[in-house]
PyMOL Python script that loads the backbone (N, CA, C, O; Angstrom):
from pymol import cmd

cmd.read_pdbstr("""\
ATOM      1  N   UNK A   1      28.401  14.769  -6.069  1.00  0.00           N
ATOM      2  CA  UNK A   1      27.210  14.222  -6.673  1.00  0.00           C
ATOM      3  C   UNK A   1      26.200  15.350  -6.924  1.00  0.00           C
ATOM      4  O   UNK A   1      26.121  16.158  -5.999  1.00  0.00           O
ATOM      5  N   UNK A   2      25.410  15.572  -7.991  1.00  0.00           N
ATOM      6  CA  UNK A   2      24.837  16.404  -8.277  1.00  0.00           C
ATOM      7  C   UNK A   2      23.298  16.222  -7.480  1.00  0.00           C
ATOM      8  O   UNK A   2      23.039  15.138  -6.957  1.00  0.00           O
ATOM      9  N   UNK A   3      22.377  17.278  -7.434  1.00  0.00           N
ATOM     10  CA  UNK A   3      21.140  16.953  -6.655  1.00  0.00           C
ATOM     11  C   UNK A   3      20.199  16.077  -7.947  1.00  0.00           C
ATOM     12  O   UNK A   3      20.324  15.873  -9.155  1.00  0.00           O
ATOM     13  N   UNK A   4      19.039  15.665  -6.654  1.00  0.00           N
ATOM     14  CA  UNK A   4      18.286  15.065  -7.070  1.00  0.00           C
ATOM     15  C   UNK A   4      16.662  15.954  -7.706  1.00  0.00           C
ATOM     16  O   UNK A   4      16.003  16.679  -6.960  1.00  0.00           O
ATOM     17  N   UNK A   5      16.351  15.734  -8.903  1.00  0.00           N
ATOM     18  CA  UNK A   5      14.865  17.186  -9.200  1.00  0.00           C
ATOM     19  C   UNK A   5      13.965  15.701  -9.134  1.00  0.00           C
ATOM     20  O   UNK A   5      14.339  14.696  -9.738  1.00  0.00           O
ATOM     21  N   UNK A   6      13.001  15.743  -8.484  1.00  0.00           N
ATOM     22  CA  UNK A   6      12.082  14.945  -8.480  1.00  0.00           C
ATOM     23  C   UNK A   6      11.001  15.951  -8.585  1.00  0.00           C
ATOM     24  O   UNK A   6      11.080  17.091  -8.127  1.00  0.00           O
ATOM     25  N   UNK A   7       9.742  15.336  -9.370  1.00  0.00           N
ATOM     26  CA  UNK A   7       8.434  16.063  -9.871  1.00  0.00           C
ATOM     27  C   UNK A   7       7.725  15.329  -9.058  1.00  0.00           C
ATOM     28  O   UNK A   7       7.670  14.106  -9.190  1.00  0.00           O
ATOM     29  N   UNK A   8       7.027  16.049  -8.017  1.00  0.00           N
ATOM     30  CA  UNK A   8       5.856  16.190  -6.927  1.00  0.00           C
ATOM     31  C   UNK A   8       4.681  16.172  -7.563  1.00  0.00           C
ATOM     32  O   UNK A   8       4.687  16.963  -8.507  1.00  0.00           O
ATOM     33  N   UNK A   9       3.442  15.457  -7.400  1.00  0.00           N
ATOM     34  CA  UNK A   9       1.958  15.807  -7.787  1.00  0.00           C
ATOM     35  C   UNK A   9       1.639  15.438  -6.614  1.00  0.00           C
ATOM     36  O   UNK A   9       2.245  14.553  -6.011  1.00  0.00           O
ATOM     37  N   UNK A  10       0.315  16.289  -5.999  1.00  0.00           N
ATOM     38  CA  UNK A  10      -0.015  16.458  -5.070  1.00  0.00           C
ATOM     39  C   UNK A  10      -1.511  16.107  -5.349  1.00  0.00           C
ATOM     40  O   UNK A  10      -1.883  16.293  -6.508  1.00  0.00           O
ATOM     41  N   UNK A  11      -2.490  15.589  -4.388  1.00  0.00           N
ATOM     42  CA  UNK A  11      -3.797  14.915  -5.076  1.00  0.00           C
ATOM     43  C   UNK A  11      -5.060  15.223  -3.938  1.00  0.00           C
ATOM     44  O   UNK A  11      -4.977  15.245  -2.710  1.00  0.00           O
ATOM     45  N   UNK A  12      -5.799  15.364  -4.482  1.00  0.00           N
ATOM     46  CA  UNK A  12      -7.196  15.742  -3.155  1.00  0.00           C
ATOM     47  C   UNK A  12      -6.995  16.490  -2.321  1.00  0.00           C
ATOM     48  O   UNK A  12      -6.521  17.623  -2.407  1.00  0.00           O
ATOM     49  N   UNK A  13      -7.415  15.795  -1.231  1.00  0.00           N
ATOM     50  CA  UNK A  13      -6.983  16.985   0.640  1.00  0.00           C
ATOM     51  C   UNK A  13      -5.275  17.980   0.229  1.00  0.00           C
ATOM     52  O   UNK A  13      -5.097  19.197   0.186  1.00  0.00           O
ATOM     53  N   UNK A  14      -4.473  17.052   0.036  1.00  0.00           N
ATOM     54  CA  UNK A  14      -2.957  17.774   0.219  1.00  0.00           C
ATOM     55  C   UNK A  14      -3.074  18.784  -0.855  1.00  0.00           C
ATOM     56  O   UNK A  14      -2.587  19.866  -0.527  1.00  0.00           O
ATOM     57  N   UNK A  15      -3.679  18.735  -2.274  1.00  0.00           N
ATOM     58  CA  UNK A  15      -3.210  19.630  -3.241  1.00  0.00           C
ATOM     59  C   UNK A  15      -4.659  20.754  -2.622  1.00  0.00           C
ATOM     60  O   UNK A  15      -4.463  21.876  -3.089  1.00  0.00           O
ATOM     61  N   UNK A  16      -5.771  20.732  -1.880  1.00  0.00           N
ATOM     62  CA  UNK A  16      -6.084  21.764  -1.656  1.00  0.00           C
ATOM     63  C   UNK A  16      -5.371  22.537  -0.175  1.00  0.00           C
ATOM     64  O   UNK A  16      -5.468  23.746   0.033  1.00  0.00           O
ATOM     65  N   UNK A  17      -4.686  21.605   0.727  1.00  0.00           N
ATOM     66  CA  UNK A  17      -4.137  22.322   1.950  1.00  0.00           C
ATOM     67  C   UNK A  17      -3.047  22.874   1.323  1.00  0.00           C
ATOM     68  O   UNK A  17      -2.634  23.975   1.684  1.00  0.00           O
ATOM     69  N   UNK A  18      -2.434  22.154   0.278  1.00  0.00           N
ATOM     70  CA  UNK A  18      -0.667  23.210   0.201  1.00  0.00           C
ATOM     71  C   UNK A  18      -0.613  24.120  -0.866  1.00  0.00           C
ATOM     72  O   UNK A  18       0.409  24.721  -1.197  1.00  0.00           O
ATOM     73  N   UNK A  19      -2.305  24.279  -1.696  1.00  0.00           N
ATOM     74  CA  UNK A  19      -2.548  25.107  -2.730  1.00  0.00           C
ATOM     75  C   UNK A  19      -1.890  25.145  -4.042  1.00  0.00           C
ATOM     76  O   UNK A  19      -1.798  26.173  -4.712  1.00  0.00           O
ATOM     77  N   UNK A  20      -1.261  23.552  -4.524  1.00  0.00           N
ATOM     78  CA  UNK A  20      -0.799  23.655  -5.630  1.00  0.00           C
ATOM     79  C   UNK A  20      -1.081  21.773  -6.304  1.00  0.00           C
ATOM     80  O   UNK A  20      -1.523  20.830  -5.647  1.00  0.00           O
ATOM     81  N   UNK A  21      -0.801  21.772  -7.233  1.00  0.00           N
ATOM     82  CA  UNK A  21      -1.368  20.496  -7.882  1.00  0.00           C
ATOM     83  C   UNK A  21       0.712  19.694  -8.234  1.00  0.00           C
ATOM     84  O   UNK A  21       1.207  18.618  -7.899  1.00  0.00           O
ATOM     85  N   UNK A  22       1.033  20.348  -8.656  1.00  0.00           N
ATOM     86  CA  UNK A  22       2.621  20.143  -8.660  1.00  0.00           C
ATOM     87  C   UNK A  22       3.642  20.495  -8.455  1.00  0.00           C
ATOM     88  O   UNK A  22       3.732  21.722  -8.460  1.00  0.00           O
ATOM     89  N   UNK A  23       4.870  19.771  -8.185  1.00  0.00           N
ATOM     90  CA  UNK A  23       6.479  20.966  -8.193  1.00  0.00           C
ATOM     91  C   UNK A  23       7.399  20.061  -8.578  1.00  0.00           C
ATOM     92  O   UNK A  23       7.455  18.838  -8.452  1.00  0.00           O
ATOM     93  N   UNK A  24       8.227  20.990  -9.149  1.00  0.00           N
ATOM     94  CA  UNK A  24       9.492  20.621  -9.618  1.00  0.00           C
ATOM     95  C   UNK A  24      10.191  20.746  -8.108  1.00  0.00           C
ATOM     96  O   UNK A  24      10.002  21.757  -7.432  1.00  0.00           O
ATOM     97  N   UNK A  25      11.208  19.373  -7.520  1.00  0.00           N
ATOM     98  CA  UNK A  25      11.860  20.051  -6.257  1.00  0.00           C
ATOM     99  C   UNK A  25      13.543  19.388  -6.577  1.00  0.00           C
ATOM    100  O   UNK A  25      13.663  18.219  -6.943  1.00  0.00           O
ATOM    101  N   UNK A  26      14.190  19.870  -6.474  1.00  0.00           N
ATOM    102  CA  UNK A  26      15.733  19.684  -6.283  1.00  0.00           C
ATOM    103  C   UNK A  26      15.851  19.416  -4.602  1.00  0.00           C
ATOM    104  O   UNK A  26      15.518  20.152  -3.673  1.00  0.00           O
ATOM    105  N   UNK A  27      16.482  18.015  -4.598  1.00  0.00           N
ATOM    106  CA  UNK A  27      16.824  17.863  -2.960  1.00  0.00           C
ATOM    107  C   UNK A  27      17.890  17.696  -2.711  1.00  0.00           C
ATOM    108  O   UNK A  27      18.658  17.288  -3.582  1.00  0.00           O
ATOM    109  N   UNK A  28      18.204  17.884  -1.768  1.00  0.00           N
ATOM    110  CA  UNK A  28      20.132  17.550  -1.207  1.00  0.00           C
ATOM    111  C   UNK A  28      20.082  16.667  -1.675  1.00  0.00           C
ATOM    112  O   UNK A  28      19.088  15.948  -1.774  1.00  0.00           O
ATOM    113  N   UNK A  29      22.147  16.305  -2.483  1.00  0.00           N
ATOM    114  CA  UNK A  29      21.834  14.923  -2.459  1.00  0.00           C
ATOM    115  C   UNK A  29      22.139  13.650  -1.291  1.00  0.00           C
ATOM    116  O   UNK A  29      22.651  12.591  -1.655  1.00  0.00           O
ATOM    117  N   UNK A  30      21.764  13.902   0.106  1.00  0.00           N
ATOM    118  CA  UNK A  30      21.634  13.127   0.658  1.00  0.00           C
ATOM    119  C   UNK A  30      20.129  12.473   0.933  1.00  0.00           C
ATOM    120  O   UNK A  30      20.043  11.421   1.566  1.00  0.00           O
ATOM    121  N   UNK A  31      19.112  13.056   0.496  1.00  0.00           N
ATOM    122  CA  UNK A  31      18.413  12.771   0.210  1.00  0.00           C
ATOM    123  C   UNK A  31      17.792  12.198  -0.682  1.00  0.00           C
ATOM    124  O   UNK A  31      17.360  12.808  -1.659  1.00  0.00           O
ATOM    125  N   UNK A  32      17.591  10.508  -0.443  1.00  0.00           N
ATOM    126  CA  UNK A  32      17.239   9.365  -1.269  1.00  0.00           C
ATOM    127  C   UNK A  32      16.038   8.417  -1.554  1.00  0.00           C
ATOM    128  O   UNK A  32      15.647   7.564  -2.350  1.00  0.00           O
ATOM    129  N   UNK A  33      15.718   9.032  -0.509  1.00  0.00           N
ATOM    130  CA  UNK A  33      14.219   8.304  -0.266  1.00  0.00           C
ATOM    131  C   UNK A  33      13.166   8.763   0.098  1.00  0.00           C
ATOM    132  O   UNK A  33      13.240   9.632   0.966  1.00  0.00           O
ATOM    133  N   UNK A  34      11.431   8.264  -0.545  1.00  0.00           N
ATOM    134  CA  UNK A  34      10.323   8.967   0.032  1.00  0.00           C
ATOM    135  C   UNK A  34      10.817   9.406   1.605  1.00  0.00           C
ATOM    136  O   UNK A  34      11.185  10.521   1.975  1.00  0.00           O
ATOM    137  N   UNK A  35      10.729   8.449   2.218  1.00  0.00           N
ATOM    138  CA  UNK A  35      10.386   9.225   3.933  1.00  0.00           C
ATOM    139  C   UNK A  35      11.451  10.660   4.080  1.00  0.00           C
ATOM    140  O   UNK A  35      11.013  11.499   4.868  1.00  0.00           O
ATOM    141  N   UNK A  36      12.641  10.970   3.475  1.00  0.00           N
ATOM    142  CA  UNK A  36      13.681  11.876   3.010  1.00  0.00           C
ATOM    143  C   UNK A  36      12.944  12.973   2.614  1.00  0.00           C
ATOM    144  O   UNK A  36      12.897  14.060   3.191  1.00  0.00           O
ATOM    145  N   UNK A  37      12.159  12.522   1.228  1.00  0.00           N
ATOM    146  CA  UNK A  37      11.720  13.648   0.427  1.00  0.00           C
ATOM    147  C   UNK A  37      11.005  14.731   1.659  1.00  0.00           C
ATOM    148  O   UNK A  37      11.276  15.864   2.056  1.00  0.00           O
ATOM    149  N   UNK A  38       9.759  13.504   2.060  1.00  0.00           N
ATOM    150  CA  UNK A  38       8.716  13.912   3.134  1.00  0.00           C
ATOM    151  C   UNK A  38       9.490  14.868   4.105  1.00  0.00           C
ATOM    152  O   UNK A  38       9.230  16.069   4.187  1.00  0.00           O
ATOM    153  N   UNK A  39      10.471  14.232   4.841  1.00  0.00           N
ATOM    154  CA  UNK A  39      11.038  14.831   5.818  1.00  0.00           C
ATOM    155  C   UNK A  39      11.490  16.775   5.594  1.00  0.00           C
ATOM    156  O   UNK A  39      11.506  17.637   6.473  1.00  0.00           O
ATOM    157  N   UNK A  40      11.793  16.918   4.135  1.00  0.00           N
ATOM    158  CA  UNK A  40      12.428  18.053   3.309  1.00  0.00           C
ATOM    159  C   UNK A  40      11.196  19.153   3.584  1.00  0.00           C
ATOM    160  O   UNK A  40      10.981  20.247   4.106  1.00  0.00           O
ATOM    161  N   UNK A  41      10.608  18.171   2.925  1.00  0.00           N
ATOM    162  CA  UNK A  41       8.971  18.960   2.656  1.00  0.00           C
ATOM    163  C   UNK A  41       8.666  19.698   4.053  1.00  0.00           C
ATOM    164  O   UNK A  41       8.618  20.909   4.272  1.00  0.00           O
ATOM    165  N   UNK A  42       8.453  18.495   5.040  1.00  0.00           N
ATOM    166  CA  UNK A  42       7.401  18.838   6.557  1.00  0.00           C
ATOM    167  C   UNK A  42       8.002  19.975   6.680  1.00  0.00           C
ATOM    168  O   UNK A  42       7.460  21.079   6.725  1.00  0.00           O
ATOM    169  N   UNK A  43       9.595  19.637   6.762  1.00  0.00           N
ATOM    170  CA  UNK A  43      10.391  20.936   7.371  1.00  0.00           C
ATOM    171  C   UNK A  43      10.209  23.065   6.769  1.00  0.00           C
ATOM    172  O   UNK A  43      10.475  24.183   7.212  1.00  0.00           O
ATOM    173  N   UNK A  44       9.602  22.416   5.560  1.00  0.00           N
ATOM    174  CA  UNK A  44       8.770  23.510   5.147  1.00  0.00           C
ATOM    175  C   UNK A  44       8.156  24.662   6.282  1.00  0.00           C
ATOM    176  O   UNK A  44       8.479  25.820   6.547  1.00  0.00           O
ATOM    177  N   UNK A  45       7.265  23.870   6.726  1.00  0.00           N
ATOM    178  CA  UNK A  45       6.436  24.007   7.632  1.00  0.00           C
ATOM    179  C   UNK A  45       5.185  24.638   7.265  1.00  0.00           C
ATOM    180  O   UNK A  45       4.805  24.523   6.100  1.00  0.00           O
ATOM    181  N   UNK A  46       4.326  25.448   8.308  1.00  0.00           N
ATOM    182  CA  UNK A  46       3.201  25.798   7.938  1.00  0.00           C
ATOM    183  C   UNK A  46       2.302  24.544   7.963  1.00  0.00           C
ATOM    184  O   UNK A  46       2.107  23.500   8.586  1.00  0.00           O
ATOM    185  N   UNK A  47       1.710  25.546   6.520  1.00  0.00           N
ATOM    186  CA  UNK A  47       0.687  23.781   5.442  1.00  0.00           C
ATOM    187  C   UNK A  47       1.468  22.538   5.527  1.00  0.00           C
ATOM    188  O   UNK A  47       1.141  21.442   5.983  1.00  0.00           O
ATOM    189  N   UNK A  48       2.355  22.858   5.098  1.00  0.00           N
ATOM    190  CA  UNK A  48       3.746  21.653   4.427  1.00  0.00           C
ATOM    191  C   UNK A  48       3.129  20.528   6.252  1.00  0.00           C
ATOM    192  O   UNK A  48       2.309  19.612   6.308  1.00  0.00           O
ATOM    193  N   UNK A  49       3.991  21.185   7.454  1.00  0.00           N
ATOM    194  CA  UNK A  49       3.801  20.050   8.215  1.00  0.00           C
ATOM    195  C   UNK A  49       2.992  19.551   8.660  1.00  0.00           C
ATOM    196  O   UNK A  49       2.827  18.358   8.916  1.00  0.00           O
ATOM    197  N   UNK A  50       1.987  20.954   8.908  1.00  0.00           N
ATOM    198  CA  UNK A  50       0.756  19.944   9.478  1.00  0.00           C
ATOM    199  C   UNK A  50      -0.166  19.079   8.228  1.00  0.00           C
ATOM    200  O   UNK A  50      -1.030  18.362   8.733  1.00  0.00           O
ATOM    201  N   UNK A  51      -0.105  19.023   6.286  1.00  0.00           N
ATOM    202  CA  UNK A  51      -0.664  18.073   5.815  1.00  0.00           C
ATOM    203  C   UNK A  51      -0.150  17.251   5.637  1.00  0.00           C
ATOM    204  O   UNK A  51      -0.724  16.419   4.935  1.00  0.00           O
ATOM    205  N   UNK A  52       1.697  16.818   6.295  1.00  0.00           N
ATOM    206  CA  UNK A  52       2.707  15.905   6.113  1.00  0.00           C
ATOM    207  C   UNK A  52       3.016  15.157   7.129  1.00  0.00           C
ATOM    208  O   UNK A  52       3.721  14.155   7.016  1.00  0.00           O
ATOM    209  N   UNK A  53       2.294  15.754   8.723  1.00  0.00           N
ATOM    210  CA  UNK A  53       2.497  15.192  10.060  1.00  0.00           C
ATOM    211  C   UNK A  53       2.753  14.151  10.081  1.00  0.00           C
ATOM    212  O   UNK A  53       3.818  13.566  10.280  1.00  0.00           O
ATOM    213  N   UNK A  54       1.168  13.625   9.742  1.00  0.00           N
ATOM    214  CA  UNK A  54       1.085  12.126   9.996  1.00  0.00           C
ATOM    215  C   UNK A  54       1.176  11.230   8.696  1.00  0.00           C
ATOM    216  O   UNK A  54       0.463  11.359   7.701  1.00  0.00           O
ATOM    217  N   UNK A  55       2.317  10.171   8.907  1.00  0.00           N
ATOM    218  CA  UNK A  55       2.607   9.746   7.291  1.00  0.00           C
ATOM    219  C   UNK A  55       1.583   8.499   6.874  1.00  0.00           C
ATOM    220  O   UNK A  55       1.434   7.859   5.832  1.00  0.00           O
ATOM    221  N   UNK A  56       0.838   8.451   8.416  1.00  0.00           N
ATOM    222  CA  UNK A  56       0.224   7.000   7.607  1.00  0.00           C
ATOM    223  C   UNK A  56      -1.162   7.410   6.859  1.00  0.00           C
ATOM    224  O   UNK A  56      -1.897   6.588   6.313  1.00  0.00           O
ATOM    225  N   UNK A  57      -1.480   9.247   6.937  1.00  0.00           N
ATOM    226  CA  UNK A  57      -2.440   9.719   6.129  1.00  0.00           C
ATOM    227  C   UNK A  57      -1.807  10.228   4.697  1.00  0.00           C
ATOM    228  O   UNK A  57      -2.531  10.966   4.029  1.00  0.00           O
ATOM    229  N   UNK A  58      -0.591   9.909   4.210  1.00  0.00           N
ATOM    230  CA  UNK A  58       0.015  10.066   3.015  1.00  0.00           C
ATOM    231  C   UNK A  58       0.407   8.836   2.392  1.00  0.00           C
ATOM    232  O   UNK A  58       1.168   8.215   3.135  1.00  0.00           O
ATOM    233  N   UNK A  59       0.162   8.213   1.242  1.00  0.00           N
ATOM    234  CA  UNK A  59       0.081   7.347   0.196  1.00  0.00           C
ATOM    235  C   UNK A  59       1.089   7.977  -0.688  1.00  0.00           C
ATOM    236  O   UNK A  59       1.350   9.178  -0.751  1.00  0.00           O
ATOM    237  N   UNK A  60       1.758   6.752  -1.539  1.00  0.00           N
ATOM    238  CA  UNK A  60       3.341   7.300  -2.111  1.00  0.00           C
ATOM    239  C   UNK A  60       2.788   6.375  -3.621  1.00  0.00           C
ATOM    240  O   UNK A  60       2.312   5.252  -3.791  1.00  0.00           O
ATOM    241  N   UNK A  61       3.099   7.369  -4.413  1.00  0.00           N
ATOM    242  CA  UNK A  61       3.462   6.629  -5.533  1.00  0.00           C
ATOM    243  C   UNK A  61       4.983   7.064  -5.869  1.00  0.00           C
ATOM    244  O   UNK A  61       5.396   8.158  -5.485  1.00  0.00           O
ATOM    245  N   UNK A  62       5.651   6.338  -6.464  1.00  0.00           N
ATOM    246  CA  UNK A  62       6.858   6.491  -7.382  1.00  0.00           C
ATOM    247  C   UNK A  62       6.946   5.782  -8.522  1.00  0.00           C
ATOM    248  O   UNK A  62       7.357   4.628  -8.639  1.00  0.00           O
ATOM    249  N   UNK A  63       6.426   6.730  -9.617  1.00  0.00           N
ATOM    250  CA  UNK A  63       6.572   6.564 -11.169  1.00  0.00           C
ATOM    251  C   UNK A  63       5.560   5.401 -11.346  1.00  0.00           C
ATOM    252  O   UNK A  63       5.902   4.398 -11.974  1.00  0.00           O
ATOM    253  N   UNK A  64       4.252   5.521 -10.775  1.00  0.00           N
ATOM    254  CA  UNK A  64       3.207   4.966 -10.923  1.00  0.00           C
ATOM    255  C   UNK A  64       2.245   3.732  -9.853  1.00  0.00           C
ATOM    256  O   UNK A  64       1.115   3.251  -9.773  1.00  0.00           O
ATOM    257  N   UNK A  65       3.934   3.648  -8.998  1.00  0.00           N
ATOM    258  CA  UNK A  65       3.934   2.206  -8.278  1.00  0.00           C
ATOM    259  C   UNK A  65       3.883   2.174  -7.103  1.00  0.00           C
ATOM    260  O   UNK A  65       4.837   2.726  -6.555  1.00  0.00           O
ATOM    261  N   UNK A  66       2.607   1.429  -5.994  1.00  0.00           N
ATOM    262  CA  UNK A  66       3.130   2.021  -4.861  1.00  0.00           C
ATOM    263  C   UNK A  66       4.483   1.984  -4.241  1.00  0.00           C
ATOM    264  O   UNK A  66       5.384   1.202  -4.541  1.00  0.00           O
ATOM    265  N   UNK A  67       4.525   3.106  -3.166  1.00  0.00           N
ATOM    266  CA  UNK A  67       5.940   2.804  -2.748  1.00  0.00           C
ATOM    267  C   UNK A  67       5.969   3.116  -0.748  1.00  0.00           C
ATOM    268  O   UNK A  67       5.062   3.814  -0.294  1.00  0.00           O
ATOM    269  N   UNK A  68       6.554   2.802  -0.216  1.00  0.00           N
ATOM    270  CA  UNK A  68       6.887   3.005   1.291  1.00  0.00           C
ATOM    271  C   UNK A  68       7.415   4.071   1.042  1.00  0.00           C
ATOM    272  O   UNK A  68       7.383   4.822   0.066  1.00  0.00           O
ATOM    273  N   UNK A  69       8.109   4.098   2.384  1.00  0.00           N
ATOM    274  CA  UNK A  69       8.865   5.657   3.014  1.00  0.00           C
ATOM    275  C   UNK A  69      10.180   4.997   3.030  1.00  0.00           C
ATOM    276  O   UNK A  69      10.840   5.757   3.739  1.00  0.00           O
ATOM    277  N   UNK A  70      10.896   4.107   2.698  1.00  0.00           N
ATOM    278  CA  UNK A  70      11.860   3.236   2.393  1.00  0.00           C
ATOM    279  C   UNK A  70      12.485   3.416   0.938  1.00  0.00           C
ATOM    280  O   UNK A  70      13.656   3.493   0.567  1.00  0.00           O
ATOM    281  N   UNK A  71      11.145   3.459   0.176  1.00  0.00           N
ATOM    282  CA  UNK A  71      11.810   3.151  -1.492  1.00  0.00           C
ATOM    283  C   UNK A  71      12.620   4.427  -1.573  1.00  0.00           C
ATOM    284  O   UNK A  71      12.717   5.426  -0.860  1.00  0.00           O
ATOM    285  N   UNK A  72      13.293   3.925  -2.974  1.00  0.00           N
ATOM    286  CA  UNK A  72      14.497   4.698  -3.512  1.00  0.00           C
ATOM    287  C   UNK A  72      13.670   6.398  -3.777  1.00  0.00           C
ATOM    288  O   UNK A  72      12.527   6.469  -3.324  1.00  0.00           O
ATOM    289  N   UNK A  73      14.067   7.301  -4.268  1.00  0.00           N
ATOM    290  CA  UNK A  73      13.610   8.445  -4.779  1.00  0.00           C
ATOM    291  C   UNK A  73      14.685   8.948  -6.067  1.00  0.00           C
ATOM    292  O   UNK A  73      15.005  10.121  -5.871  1.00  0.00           O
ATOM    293  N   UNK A  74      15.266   8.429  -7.209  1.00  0.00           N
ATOM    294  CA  UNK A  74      16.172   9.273  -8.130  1.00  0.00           C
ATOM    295  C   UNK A  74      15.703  10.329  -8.379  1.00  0.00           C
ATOM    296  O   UNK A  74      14.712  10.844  -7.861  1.00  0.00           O
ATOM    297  N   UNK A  75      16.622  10.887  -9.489  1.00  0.00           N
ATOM    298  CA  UNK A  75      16.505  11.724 -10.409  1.00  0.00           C
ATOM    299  C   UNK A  75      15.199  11.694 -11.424  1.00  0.00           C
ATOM    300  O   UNK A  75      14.723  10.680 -11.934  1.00  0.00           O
ATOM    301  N   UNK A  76      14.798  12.871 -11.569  1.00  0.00           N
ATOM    302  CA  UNK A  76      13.391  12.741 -12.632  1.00  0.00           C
ATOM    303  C   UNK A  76      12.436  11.740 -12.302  1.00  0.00           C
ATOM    304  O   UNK A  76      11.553  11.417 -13.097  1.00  0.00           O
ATOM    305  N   UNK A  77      12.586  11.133 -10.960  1.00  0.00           N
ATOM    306  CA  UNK A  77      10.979  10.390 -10.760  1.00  0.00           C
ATOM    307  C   UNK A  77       9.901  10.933 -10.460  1.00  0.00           C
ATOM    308  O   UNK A  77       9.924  12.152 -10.629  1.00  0.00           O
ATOM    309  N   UNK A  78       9.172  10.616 -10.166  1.00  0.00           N
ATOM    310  CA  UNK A  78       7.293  10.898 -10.281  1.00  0.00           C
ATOM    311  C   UNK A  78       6.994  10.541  -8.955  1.00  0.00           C
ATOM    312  O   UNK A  78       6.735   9.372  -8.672  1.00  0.00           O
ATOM    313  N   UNK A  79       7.003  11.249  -8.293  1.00  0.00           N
ATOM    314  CA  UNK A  79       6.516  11.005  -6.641  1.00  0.00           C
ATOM    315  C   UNK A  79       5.063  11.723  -6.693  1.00  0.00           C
ATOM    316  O   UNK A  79       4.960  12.876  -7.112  1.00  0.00           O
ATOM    317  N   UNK A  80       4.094  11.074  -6.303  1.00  0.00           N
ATOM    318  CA  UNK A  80       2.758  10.790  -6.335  1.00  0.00           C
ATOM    319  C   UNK A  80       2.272  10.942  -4.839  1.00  0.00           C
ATOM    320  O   UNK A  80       2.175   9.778  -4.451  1.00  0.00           O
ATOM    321  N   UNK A  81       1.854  11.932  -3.614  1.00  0.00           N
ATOM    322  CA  UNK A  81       1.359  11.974  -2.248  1.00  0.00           C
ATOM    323  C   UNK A  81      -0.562  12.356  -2.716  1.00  0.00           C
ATOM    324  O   UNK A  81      -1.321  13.100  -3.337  1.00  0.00           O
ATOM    325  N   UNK A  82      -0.470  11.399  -2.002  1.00  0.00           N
ATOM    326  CA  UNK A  82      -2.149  11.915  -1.779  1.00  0.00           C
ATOM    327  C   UNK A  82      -2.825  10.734  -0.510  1.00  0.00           C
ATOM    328  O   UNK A  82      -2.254   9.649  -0.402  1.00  0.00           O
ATOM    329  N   UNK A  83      -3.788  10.984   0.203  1.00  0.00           N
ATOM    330  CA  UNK A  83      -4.843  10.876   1.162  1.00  0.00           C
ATOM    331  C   UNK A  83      -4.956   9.357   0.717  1.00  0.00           C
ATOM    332  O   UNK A  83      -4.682   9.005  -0.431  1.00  0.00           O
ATOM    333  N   UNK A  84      -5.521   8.190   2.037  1.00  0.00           N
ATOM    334  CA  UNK A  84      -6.173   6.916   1.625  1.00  0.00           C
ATOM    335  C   UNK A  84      -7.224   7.080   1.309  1.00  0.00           C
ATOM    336  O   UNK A  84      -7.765   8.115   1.699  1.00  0.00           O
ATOM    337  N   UNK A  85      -7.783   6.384   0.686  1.00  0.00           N
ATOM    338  CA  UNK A  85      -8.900   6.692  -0.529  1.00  0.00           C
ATOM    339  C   UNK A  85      -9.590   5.271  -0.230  1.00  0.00           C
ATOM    340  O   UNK A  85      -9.246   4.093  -0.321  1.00  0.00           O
ATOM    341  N   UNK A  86     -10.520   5.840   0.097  1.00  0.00           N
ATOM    342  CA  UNK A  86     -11.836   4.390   0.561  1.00  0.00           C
ATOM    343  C   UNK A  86     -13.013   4.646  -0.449  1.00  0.00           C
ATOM    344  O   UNK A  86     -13.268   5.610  -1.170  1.00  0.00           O
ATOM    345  N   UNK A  87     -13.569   3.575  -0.267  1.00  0.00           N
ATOM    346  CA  UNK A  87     -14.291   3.339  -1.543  1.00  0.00           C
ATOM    347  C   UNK A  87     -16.026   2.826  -0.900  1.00  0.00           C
ATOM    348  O   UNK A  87     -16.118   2.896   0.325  1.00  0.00           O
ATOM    349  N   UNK A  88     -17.477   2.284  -1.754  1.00  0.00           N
ATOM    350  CA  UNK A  88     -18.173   2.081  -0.976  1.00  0.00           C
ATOM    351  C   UNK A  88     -18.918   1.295  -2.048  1.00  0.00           C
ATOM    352  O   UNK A  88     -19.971   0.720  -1.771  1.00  0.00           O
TER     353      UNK A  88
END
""", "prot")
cmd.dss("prot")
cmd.show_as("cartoon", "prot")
cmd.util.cbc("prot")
cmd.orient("prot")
């Protein structure tokens, strides 16, 4: 099975801790799902784990929609991480 390239945007707090706004990432392909992707990432380390630690301070979009650490992750989707966002 060939890998998976999913396009990363990164939003507020995370795109100033990991110093970039997007990435192109190719993942194993056993890797299928947000909490997967996440897991790829933390293992980074550095920035990567400590702005990825805690997942219930990361919000998921996939291809516009929210998503858990459960949903699917294909090929060429739009994975969306950024901070909960309160309002006033």
């Amino acid at each position: 099975m060939e890998e998976t390239v999913a396009k990363i945007l990164y939003f507020a707090r995370l795109r100033e801790q990991l110093g970039l706004a997007s990435e192109d990432v190719r993942l194993p392909e056993n890797v299928r799902s947000v909490g997967a992707l996440i897991a790829v990432l933390r293992a980074r380390g550095g920035h990567w784990a400590e702005a990825l630690a805690d997942e219930s301070r990361v919000h998921v979009a996939v291809n516009c929609s929210m998503a858990g650490m459960c949903n699917a992750v294909q090929d060429d989707d739009e994975i969306a991480l950024f901070p909960p966002v309160t309002g006033g």
